[in-house]
C-alpha positions as CSV (number, residue, x, y, z in Angstrom):
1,X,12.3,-33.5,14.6
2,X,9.3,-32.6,13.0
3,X,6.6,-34.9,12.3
4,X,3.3,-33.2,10.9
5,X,4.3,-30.5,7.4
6,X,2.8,-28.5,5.5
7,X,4.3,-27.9,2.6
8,X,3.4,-24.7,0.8
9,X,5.1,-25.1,-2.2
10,X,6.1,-27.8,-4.7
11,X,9.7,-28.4,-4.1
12,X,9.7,-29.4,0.2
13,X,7.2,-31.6,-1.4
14,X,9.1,-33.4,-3.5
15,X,12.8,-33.4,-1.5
16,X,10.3,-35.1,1.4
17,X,8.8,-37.9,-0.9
18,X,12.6,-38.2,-2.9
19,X,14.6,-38.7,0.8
20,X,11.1,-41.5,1.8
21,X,9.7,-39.3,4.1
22,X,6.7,-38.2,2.8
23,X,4.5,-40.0,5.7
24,X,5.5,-36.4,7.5
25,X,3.3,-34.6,4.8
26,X,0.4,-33.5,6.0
27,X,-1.0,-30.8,3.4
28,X,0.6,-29.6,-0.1
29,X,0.0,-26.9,-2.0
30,X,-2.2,-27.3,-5.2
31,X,0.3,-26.3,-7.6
32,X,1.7,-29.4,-6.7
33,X,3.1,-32.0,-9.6
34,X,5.9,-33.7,-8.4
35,X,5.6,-36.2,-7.5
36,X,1.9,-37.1,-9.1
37,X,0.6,-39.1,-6.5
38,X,1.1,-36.4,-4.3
39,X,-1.9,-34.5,-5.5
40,X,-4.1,-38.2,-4.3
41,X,-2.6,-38.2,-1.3
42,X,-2.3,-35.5,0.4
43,X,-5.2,-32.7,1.1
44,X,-4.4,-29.5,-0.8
45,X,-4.6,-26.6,1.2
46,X,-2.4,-23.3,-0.7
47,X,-2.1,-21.8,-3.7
48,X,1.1,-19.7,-4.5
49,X,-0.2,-16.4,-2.6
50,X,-3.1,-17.8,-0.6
51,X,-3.9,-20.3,1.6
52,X,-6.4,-22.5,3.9
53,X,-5.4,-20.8,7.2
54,X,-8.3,-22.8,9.3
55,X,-7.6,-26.1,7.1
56,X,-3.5,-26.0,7.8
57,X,-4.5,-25.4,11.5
58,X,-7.1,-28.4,11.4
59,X,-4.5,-31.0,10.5
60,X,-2.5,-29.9,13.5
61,X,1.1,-29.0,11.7
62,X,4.2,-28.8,13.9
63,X,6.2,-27.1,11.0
64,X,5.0,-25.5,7.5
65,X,7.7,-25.0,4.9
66,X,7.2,-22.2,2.2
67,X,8.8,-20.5,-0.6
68,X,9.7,-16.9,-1.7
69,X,8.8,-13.4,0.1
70,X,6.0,-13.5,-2.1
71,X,4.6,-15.9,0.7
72,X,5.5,-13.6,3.7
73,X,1.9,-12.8,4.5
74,X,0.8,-16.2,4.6
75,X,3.6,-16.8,6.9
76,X,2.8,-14.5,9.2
77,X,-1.3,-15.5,9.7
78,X,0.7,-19.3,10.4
79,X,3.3,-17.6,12.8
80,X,0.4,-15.9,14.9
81,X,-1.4,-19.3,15.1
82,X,1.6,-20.6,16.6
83,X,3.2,-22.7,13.7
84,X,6.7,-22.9,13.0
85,X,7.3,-21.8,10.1
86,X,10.9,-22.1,7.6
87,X,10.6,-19.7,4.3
88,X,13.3,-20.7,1.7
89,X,14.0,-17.8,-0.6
90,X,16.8,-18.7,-2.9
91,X,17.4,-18.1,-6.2
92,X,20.3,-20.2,-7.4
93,X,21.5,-23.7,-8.4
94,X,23.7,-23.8,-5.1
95,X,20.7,-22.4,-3.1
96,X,18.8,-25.3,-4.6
97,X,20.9,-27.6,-3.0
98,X,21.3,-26.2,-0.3
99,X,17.5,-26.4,0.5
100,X,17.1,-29.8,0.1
101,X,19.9,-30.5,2.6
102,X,17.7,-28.2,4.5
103,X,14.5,-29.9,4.5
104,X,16.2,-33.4,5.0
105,X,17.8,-31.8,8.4
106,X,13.8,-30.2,9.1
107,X,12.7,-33.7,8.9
108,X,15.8,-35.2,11.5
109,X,17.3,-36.8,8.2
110,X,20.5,-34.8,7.7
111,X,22.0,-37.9,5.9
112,X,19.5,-38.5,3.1
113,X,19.2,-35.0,2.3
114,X,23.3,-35.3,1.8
115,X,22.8,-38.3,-0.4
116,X,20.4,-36.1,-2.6
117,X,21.7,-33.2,-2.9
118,X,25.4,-35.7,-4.6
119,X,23.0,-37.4,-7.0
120,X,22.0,-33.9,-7.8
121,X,25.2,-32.9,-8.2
122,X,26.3,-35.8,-9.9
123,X,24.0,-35.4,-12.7
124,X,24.6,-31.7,-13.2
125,X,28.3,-32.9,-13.7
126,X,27.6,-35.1,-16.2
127,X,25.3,-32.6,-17.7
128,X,28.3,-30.0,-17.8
129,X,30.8,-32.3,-19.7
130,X,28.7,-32.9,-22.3
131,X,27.6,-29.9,-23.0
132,X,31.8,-29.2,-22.6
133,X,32.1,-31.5,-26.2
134,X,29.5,-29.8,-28.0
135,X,31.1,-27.8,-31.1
136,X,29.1,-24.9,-30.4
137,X,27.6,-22.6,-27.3
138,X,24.3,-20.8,-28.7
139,X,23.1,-17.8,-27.5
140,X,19.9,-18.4,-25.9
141,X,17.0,-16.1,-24.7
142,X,14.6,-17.7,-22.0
143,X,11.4,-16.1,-21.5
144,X,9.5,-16.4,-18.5
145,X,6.9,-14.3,-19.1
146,X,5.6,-12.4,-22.1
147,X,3.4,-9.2,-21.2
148,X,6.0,-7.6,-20.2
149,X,8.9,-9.7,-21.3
150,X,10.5,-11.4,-18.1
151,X,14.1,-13.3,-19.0
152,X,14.8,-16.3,-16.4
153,X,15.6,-16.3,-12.9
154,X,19.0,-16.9,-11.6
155,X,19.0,-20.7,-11.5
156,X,17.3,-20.8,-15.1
157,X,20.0,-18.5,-16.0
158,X,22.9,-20.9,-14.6
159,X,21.2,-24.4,-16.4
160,X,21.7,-22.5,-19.0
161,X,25.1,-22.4,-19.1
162,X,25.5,-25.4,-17.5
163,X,23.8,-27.3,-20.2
164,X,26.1,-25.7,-23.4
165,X,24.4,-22.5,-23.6
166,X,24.8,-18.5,-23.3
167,X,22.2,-16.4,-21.4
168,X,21.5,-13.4,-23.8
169,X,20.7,-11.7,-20.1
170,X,22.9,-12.4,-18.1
171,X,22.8,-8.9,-16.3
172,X,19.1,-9.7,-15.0
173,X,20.1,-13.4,-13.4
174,X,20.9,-11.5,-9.9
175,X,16.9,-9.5,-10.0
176,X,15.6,-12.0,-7.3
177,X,12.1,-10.1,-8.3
178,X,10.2,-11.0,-12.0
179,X,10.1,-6.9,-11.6
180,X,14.1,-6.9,-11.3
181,X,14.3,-9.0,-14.7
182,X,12.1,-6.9,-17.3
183,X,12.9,-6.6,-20.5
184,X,12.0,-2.8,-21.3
185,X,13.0,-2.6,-25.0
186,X,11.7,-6.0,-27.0
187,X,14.2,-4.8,-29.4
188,X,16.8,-5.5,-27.3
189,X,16.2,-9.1,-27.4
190,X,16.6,-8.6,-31.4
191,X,20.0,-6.6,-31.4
192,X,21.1,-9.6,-29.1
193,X,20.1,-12.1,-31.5
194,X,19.8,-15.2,-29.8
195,X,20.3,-18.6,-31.9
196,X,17.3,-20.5,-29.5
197,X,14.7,-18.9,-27.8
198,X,12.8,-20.9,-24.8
199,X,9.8,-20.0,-23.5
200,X,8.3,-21.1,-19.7
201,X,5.3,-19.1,-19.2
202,X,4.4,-19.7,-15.8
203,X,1.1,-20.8,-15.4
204,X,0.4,-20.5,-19.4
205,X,0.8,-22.7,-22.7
206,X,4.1,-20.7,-24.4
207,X,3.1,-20.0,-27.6
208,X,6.3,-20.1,-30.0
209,X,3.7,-18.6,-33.1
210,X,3.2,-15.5,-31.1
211,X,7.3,-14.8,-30.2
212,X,7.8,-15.1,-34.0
213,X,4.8,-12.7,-34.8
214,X,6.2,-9.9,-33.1
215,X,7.4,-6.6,-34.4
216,X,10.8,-6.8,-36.0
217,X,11.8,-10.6,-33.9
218,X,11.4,-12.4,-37.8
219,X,15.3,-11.5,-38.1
220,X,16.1,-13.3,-34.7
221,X,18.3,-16.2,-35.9
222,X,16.2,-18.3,-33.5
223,X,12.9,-17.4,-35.4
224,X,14.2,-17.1,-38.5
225,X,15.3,-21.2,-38.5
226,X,12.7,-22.1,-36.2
227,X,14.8,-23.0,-33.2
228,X,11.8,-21.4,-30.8
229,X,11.1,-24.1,-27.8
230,X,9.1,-24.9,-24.6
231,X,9.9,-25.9,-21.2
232,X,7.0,-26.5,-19.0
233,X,7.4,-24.3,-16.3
234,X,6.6,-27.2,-13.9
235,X,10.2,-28.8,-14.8
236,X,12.1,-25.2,-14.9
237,X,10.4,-22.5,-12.9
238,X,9.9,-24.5,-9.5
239,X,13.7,-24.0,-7.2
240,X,13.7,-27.7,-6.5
241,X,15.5,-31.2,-7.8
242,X,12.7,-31.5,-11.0
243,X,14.8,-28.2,-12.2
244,X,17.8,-30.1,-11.5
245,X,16.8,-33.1,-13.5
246,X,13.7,-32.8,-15.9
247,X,14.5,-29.1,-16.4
248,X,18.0,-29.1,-16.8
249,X,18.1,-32.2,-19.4
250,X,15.4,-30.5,-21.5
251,X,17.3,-27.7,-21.2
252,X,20.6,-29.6,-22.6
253,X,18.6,-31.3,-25.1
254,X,17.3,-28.5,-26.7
255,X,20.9,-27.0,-27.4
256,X,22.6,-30.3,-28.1
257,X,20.0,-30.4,-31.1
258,X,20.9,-26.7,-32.2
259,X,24.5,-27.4,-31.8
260,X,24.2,-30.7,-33.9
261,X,22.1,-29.5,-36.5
262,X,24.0,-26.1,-37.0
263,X,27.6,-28.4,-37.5
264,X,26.0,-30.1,-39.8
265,X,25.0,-27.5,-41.8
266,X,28.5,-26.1,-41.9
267,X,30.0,-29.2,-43.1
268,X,27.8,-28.7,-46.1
269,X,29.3,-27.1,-49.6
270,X,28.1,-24.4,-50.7
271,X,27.9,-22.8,-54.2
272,X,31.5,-23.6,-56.2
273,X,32.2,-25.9,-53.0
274,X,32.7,-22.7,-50.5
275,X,31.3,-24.1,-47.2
276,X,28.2,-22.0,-45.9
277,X,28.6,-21.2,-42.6
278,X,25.5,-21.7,-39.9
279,X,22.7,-19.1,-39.6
């Protein structure tokens, strides 16, 4: 059982202080939101690509849990001070639970990390059948990044759907890479002509005025009827239960709104009583 961890990314974070174990904690990483009082408790001692190698060796960790390839090199510097060290790298809703099942086990609480991961599941379920009842699946484009366009990772990709929704990229949901998942042709997100675009720039305020400024996207349905939305990359973009919860609920509630607002409109008459059918 491990008793002193360093948590390199957000989401060991939060499974630890979800499951009551976050006396084990003994340094985050200061991208770390969830949970708030995190960031006043514990010392911060990563970023994403860097860290506080003497710092995480000061506070004497028997295990440091980490996130992504991206954090390989880090990993290794820890590995040749002689720290454990467990590097998740998944990509999808299942691998989300799977990892907090895993960190739970880490921390000699296998049974806790069960009980998560059902509530988890339990609320995606509940998720899924209402978004089964909606009248209408839009076609949704989800930006991650903007120079060059990036659509969303796998799990984003799955909410998606999950929540009442079609991924307008659903080719580029297996790219475990932001490389893998480029958009080459910004006209191509045009000719597919999503109904709601959302925007997570990671890191970076999305800024919906400057989607609908670019060349040729005015004749997007989503731009054209102002269905362009945010959600913070701190609920979406981080593989842990917040994407699960937060993420996946703003996600629903984003096309629940389309979905209602575009029956609506085709319950309306138009001109000589002919019913106008949505944009």
């Amino acid at each position: 059982m491990y008793e002193r961890i360093v948590c390199l990314t957000e989401e060991p974070t939060e499974i630890l202080y979800r499951i009551g174990e976050e006396d084990r904690i003994v340094g985050i990483s200061g991208f770390t939101v969830r949970p708030p009082r995190a960031r006043k408790e514990k010392p911060k001692v990563s970023a994403f690509l860097t860290a506080k190698i003497d710092r995480i060796l000061e506070l004497k960790p028997d295990l440091a849990l980490g996130f992504s390839d991206i954090q390989a090199d880090i990993a290794a510097k820890l590995i040749r001070h002689g720290v454990e060290v467990h590097i998740f790298n998944h990509r999808s809703v299942a691998g989300i639970l799977r990892t907090v099942k895993a960190v739970a086990a880490l921390a000699g609480c296998a049974g806790k990390g069960e009980r998560l991961a059902a509530e988890l599941e339990a609320g995606l379920d509940s998720i899924r059948e209402r978004a089964a009842r909606l009248p209408r699946r839009p076609r949704v484009y989800f930006e991650e990044w903007y120079d060059p366009l990036i659509s969303g990772i796998r799990w984003v990709s799955e909410l998606i759907e999950l929540a009442g929704g079609e991924d307008c990229f659903p080719e580029f949901r297996a790219g475990s890479l932001a490389k893998d998942r480029i958009i080459a042709d910004p006209g191509e997100v045009v000719r597919r002509a999503p109904d709601l675009i959302i925007g997570s720039w990671c890191g970076r305020k999305f800024r919906p005025e400057r989607v609908a400024g670019r060349d040729g996207w005015g004749a997007i349905p989503a731009v054209a009827h102002g269905r362009v939305h945010e959600v913070k990359s701190s609920l979406i973009l981080q593989p842990g239960p917040a994407a699960l919860t937060d993420g996946v609920a703003a996600l629903h509630r984003i096309i629940r709104d389309w979905a209602g607002a575009t029956d609506r409109a085709a319950a309306v008459p138009g001109p000589g009583g002919v019913r106008e059918s949505p944009g």
